[in-house]
C-alpha positions as CSV (number, residue, x, y, z in Angstrom):
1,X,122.4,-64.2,147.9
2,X,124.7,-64.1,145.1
3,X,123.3,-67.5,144.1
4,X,120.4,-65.9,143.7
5,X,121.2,-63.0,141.6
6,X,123.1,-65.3,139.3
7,X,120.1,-67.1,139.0
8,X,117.9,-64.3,138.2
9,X,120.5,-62.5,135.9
10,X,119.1,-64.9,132.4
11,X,115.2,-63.1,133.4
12,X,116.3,-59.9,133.8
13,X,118.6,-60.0,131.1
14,X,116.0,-61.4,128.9
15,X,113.5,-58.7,129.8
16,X,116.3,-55.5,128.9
17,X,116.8,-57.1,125.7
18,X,112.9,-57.4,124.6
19,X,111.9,-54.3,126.1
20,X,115.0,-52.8,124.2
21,X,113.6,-54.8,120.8
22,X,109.7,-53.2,121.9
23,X,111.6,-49.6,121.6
24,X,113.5,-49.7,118.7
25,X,110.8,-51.3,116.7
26,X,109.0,-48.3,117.8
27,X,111.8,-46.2,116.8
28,X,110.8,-45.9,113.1
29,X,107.2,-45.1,114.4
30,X,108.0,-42.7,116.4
31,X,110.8,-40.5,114.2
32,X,107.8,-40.3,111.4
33,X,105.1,-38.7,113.8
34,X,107.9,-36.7,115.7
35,X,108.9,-35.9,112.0
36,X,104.9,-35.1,111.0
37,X,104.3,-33.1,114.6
38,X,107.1,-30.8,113.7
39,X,106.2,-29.7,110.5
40,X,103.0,-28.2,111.6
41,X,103.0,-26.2,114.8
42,X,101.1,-23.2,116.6
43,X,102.9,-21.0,114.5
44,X,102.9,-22.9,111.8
45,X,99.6,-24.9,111.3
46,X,98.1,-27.3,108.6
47,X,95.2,-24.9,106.9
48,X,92.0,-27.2,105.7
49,X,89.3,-25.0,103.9
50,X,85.6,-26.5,103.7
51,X,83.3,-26.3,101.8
52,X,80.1,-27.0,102.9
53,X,76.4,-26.3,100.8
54,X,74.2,-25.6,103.7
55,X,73.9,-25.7,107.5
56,X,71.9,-28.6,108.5
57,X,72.4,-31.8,110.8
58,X,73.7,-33.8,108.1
59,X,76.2,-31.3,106.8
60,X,77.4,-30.4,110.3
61,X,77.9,-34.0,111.7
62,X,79.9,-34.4,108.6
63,X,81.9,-30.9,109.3
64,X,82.1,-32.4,113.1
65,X,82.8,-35.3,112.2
66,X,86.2,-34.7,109.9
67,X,87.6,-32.0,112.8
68,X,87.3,-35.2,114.7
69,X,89.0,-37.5,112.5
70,X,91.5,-34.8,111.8
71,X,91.7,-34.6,115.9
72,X,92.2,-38.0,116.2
73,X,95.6,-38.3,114.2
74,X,97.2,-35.2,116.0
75,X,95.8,-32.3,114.1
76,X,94.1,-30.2,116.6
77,X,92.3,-26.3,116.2
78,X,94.1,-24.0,118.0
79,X,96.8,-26.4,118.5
80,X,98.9,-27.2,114.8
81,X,95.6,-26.7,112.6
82,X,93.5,-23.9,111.5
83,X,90.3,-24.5,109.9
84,X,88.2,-22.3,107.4
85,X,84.3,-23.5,107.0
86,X,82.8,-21.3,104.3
87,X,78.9,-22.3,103.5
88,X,76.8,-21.8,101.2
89,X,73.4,-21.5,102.2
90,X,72.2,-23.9,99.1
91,X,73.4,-20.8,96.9
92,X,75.2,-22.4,93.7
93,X,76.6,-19.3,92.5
94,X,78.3,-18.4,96.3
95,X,79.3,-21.6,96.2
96,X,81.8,-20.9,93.2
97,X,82.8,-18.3,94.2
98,X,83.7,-20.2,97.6
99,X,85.0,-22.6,96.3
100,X,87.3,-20.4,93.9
101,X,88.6,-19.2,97.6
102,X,89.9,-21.8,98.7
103,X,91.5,-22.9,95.7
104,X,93.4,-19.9,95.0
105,X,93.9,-19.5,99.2
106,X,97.1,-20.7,101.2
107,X,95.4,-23.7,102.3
108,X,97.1,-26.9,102.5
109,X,94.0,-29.2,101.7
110,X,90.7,-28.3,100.6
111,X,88.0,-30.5,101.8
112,X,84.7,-30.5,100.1
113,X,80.7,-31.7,101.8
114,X,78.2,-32.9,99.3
115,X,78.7,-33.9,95.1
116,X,77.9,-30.0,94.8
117,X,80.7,-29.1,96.9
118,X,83.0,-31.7,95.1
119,X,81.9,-30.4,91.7
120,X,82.1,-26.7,92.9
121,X,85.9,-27.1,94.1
122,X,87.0,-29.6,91.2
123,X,85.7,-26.8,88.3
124,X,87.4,-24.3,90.4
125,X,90.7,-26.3,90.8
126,X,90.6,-28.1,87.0
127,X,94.7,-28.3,86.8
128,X,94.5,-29.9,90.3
129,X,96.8,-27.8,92.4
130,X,95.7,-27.8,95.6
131,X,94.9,-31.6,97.5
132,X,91.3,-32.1,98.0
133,X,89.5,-34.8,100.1
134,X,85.8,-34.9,99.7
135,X,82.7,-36.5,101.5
136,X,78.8,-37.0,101.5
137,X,78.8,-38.0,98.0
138,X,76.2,-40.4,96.6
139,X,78.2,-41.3,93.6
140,X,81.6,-40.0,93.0
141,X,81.7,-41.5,89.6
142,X,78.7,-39.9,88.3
143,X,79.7,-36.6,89.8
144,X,81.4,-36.2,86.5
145,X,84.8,-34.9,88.5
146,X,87.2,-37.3,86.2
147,X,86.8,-40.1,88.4
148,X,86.5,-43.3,86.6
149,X,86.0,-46.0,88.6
150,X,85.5,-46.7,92.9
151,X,88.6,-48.6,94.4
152,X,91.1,-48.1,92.2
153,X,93.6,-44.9,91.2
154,X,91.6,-43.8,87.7
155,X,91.1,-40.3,89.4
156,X,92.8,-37.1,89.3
157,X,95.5,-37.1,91.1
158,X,94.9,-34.1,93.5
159,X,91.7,-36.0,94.8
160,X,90.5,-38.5,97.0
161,X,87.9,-39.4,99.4
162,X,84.8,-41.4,99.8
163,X,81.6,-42.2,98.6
164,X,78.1,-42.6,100.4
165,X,76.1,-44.9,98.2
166,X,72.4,-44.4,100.0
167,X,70.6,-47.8,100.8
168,X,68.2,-47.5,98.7
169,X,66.9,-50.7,97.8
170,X,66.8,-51.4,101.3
171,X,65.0,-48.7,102.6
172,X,62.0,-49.4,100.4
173,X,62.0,-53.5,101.3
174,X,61.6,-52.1,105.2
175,X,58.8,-49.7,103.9
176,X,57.0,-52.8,102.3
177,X,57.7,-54.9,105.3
178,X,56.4,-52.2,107.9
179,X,52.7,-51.5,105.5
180,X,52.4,-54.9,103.2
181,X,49.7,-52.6,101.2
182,X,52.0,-49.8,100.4
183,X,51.1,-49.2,96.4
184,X,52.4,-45.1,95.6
185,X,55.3,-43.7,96.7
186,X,55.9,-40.0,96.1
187,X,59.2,-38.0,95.9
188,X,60.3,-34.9,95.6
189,X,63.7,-34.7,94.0
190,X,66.1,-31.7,91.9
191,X,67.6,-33.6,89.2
192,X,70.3,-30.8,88.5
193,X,71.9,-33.0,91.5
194,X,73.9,-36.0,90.1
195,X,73.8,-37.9,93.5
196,X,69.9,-37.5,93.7
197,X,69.3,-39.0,89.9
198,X,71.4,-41.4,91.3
199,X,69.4,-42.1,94.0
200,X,66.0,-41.8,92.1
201,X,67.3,-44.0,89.6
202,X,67.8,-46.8,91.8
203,X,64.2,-45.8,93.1
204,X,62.2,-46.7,90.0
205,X,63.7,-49.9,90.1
206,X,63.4,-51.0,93.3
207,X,59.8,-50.0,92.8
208,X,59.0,-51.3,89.8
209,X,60.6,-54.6,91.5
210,X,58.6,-54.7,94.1
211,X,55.5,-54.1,92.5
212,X,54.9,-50.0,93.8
213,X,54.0,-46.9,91.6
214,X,56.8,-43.8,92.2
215,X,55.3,-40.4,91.8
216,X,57.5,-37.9,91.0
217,X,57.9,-34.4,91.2
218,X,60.9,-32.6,90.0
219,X,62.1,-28.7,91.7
220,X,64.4,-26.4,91.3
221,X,65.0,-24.6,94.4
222,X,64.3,-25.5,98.2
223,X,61.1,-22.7,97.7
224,X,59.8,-25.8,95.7
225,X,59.5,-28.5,98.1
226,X,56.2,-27.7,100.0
227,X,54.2,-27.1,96.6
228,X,55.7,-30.1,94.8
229,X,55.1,-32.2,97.7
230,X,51.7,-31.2,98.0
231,X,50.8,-32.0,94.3
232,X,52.3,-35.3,95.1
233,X,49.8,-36.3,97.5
234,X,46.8,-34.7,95.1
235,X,48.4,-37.2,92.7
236,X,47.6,-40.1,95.6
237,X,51.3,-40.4,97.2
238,X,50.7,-42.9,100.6
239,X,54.3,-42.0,102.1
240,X,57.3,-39.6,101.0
241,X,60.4,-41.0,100.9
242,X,63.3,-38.9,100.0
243,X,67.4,-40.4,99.4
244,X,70.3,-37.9,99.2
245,X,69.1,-34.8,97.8
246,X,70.9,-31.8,99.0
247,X,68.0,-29.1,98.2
248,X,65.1,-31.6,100.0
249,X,67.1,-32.2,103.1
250,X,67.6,-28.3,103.1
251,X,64.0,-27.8,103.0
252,X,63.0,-31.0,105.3
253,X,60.5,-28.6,107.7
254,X,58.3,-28.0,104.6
255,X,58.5,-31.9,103.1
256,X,57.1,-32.7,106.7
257,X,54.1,-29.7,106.7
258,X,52.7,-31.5,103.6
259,X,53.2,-35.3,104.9
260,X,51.8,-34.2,108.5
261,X,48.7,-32.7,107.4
262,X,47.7,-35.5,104.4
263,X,48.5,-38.2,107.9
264,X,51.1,-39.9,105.5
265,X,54.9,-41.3,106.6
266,X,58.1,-39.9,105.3
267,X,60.6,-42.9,105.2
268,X,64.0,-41.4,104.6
269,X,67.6,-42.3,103.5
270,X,68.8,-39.7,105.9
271,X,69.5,-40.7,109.1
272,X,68.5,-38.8,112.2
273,X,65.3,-37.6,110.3
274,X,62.7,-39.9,112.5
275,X,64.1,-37.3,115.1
276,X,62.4,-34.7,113.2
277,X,59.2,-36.2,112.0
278,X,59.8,-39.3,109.6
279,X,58.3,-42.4,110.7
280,X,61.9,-44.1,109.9
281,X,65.0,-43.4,108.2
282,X,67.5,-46.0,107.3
283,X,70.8,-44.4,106.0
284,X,74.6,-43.5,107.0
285,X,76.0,-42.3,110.5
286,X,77.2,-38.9,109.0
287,X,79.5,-38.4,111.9
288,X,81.4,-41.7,111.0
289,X,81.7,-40.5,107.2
290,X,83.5,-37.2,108.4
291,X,85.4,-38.7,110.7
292,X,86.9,-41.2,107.8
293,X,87.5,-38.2,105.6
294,X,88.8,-36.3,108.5
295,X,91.6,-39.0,109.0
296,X,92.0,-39.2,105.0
297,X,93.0,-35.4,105.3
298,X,95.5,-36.4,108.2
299,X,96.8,-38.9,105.8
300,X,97.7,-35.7,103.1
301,X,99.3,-33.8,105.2
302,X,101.4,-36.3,107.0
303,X,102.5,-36.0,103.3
304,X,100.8,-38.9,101.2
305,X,99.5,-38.4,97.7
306,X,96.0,-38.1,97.8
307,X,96.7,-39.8,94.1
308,X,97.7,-42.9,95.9
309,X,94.8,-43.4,97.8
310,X,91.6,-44.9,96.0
311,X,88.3,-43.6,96.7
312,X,85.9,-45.7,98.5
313,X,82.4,-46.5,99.1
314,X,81.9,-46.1,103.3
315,X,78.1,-46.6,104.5
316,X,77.6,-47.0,108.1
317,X,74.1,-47.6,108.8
318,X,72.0,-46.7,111.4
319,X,68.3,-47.0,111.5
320,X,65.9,-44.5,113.3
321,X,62.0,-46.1,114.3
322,X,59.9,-42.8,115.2
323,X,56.9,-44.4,116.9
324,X,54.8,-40.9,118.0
325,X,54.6,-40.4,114.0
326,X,53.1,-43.8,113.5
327,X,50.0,-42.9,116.1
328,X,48.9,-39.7,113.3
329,X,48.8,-41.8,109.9
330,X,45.8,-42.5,107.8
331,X,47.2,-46.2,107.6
332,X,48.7,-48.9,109.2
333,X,52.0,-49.0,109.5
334,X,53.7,-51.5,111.7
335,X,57.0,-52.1,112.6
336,X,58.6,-55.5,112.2
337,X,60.9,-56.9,115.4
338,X,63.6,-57.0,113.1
339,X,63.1,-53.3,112.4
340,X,63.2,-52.8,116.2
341,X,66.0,-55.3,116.8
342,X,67.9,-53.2,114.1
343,X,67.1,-49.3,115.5
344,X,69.8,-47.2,116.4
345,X,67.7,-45.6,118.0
346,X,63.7,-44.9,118.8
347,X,61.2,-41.8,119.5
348,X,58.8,-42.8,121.6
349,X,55.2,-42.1,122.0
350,X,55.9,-39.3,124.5
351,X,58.8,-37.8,121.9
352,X,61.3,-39.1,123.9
353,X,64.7,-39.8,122.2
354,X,66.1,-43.7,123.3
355,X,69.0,-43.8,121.9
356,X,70.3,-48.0,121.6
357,X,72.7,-48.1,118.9
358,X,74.4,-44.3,117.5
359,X,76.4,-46.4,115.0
360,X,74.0,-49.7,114.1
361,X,75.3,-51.5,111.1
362,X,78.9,-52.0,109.2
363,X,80.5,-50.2,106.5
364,X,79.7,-51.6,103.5
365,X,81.1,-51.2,99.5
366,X,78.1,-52.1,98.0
367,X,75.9,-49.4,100.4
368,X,73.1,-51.2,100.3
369,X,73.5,-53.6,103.9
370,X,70.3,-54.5,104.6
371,X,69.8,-56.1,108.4
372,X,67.6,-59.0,107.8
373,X,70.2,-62.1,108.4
374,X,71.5,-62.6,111.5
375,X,73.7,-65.0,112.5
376,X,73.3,-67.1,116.5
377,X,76.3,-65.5,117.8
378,X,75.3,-62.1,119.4
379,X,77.2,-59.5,121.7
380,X,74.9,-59.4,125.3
381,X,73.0,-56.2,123.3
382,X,71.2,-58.6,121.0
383,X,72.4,-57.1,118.1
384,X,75.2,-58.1,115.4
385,X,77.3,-57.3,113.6
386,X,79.4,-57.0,117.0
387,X,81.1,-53.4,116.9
388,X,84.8,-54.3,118.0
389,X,86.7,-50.6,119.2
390,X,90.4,-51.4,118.8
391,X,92.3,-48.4,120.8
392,X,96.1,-47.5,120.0
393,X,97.9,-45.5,122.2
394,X,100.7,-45.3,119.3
395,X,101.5,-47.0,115.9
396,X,104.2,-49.9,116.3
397,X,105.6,-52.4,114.9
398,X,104.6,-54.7,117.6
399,X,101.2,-53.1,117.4
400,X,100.8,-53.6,113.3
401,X,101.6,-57.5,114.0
402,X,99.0,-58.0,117.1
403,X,96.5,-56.2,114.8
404,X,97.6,-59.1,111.6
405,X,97.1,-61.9,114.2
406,X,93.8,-60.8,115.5
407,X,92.9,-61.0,111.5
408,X,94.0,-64.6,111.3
409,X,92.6,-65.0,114.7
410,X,88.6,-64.3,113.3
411,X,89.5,-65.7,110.2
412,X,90.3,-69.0,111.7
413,X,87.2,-68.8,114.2
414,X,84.7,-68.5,111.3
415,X,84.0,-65.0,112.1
416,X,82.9,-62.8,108.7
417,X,83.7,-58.9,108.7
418,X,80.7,-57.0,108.2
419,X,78.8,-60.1,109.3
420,X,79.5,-61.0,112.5
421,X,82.0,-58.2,113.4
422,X,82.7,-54.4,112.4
423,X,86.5,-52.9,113.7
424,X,86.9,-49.5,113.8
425,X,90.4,-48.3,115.1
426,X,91.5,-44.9,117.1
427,X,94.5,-44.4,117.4
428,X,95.8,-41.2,120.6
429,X,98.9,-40.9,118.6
430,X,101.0,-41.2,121.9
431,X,98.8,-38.1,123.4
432,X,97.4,-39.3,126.6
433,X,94.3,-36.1,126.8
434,X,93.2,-37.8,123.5
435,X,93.2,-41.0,124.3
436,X,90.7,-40.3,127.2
437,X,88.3,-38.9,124.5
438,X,89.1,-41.2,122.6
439,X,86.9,-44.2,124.8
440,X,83.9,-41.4,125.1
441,X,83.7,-40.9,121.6
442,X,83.8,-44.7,121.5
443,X,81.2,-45.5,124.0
444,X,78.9,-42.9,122.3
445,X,79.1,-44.8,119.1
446,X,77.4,-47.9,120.7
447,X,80.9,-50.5,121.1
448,X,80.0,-54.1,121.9
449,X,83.9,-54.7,122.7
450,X,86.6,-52.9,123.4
451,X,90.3,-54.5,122.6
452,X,93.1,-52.1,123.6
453,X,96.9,-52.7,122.8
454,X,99.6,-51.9,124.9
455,X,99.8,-50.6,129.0
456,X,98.4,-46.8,129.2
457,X,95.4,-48.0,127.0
458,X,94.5,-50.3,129.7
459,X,94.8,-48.2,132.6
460,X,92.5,-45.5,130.4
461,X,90.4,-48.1,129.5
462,X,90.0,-49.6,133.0
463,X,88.8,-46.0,133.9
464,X,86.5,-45.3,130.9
465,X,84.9,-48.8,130.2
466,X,82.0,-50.3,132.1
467,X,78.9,-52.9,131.2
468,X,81.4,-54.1,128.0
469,X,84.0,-56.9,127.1
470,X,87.7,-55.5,127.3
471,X,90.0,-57.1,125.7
472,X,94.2,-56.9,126.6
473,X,96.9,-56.9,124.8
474,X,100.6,-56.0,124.4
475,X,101.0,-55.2,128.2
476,X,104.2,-56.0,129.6
């Protein structure tokens, strides 16, 4: 017998020693988010103020979405954070005055929906005393808020965030694609929005490109839309299409009157509005967006300078096919299969809601991802890019090098980010209720792959995953 222990002592003392190296290089780890959980408590929580324009499904998703984000590092309502939403029903004037609340309120970020939110806090907050992390924005540069250039630091300090570039170009190739004889495209747009000249900008040349004509018809107020909209088709409109404008999207139900009774499409840059009407929408998961900007927030009040992060362009597309609007049109539009291999998800003839994809498409800088190329290799779905879920139970050293080598791994196999894979990462912050949530806000975002580091993300995954690769790692 005591041959045998001597034999076994080497293993066992081997195992002590790593598993003692495992802890202390989670040590470090550990101390900051001990360090960043103690600073805010029930009696003490982080404060966020947003701002938001109007209530809407965009603008909620987004609101959602950053509560979630914020959730997802540890800072929970009711728990350590308290939240003030303050909207402004598409009033400019509230919204100042909004906006001057927060700024002058004990908040410790201000978060700002929409280039009119961002413009309405950044006038109010000029000398940049209060962090502020924005979202929905078309165009950060030309919202004229002192921001120079994407993806670098020219900014004011006090600010970061990231920008939604609409797929524009893209959106209009698809139209083409689905009705070859498309000639006049009409739009309703309020040019006192920077994002929307942005967007209508990119519209004329895209159309002019392409060969189509791009009525226009400028507003001023949400009142507007129905009576613009129907001039439009007077003028000989075929379809609507409308990108980022803030007042249209508020004013959607009367955009889809005039469509609906001239039989014409709305093809929109807004995603989810083939759920209420359009005959297909190609844009950004606004849940996604929030959530990024709800973990940027984390980020400031774990105490980094929102001056030394750079702003970013994030567009995660997702495509909506609506084929009960297709059956009422005056002409024929058809959809291509790589429109329906694309969808996110489709209405069908009955109105019925199949939801394939919540999250189709990758995050792209340019914001214009268009899904025409695909390459052979496909997840069992049928679609790529491949949406790899990469669940952290806690940031680690060991952790921060498995996530390096997976890197080099798909860089050595050939594999192309945004190509032939998107990785998002969640991370439970050592919190094993969120960590459950954590794989069914996963699921519900349509993951091809699961890859989960370290042992109590396997035994939740085990109990969360089914009908999809799961991948191991870090498990003693």
């Amino acid at each position: 017998m005591r041959a045998i222990i001597r034999h076994l002592l080497p293993g066992i003392g081997l195992i002590a020693l790593l598993s003692g190296l495992l802890l202390m290089s989670d040590w470090g780890s550990r101390n900051r988010e001990d360090k960043h959980a103690s600073k805010f408590t029930s009696a003490n929580p982080a404060k966020i103020g947003i701002l938001q324009p109007t209530s809407n499904k965009v603008m909620d998703d987004m609101c959602q979405g950053m509560l979630a984000g914020l959730a997802s590092r540890g800072y929970r309502e009711g728990d350590n954070l308290q939240k003030t939403v303050l909207i402004a029903q598409g009033d400019q004037p509230t919204m100042a005055v909004m906006a001057q609340k927060i700024v002058s309120g004990n908040f410790d970020v201000a978060a700002s929906i929409s280039t009119l939110c961002l413009q309405s806090l950044a006038a109010a907050d000029q000398k940049g005393r209060m962090p502020m992390v924005f979202c929905g924005v078309t165009s950060p540069v030309a919202a004229a808020v002192g921001i120079k250039s994407m993806d670098s630091l020219d900014k004011p300090a006090h600010m970061t965030g990231y920008g939604t570039a609409q797929p524009v170009e893209a959106i209009f190739r698809e139209a083409v694609a689905a009705n070859p004889k498309l000639k006049v495209v009409g739009v309703v747009w309020n040019p006192a929005e920077a994002n929307s000249l942005v967007c209508t900008t990119r519209a004329r040349a895209i159309c002019k490109e392409l060969g189509l004509t791009l009525l226009e018809a400028p507003i001023e107020g949400a009142k507007d839309v129905r009576e613009a909209a129907d001039s439009l088709v007077a003028r000989g409109a075929e379809a609507f299409w409308t990108g980022g404008d803030a007042t249209v999207i508020a004013a959607y139900d009367l955009l889809q009157q005039s469509a609906t009774k001239a039989h014409i499409p709305i093809f929109s840059n807004i995603s989810g509005q083939a759920k209420a009407g359009a005959l297909f929408d190609y844009g950004a998961n606004y849940y996604e967006v929030g959530f990024a900007a709800g973990q940027l927030a984390a980020d400031v009040l774990d105490g980094h300078s929102p001056g030394d992060i750079p702003v970013h362009d994030l567009m995660p597309g997702r495509m909506g096919l609506n084929e009960k609007a297709r059956e009422s049109l005056r002409d024929t539009w058809t959809f291509t299969p790589s429109q329906y291999d694309n969808a996110g998800y489709i209405v069908e003839r009955t109105g019925d809601v199949r939801e394939i994809k919540p999250a189709a498409g990758a995050a792209t800088t340019a914001g214009v991802n268009t899904p025409d190329t695909r390459p052979a290799a496909t997840p069992a779905n049928g679609k790529l890019p491949w949406r790899i879920e990469i669940i952290l139970y806690l940031e680690s050293a060991p952790a921060e090098e498995v996530l390096g080598g997976l890197t080099e791994g798909f860089k050595q196999s050939g594999l192309v980010e945004g190509r032939d894979y998107v990785i998002h990462t969640r991370n439970a912050q050592g919190d094993m209720a969120v960590l459950n949530t954590l794989f069914d806000a996963a699921a519900s975002d349509g993951t091809d792959m699961y890859l989960t580091l370290s042992t109590p993300t396997l035994q939740a995954a085990v109990r969360k995953v089914q009908n999809r690769p799961l991948i191991f790692s870090m498990v003693s």
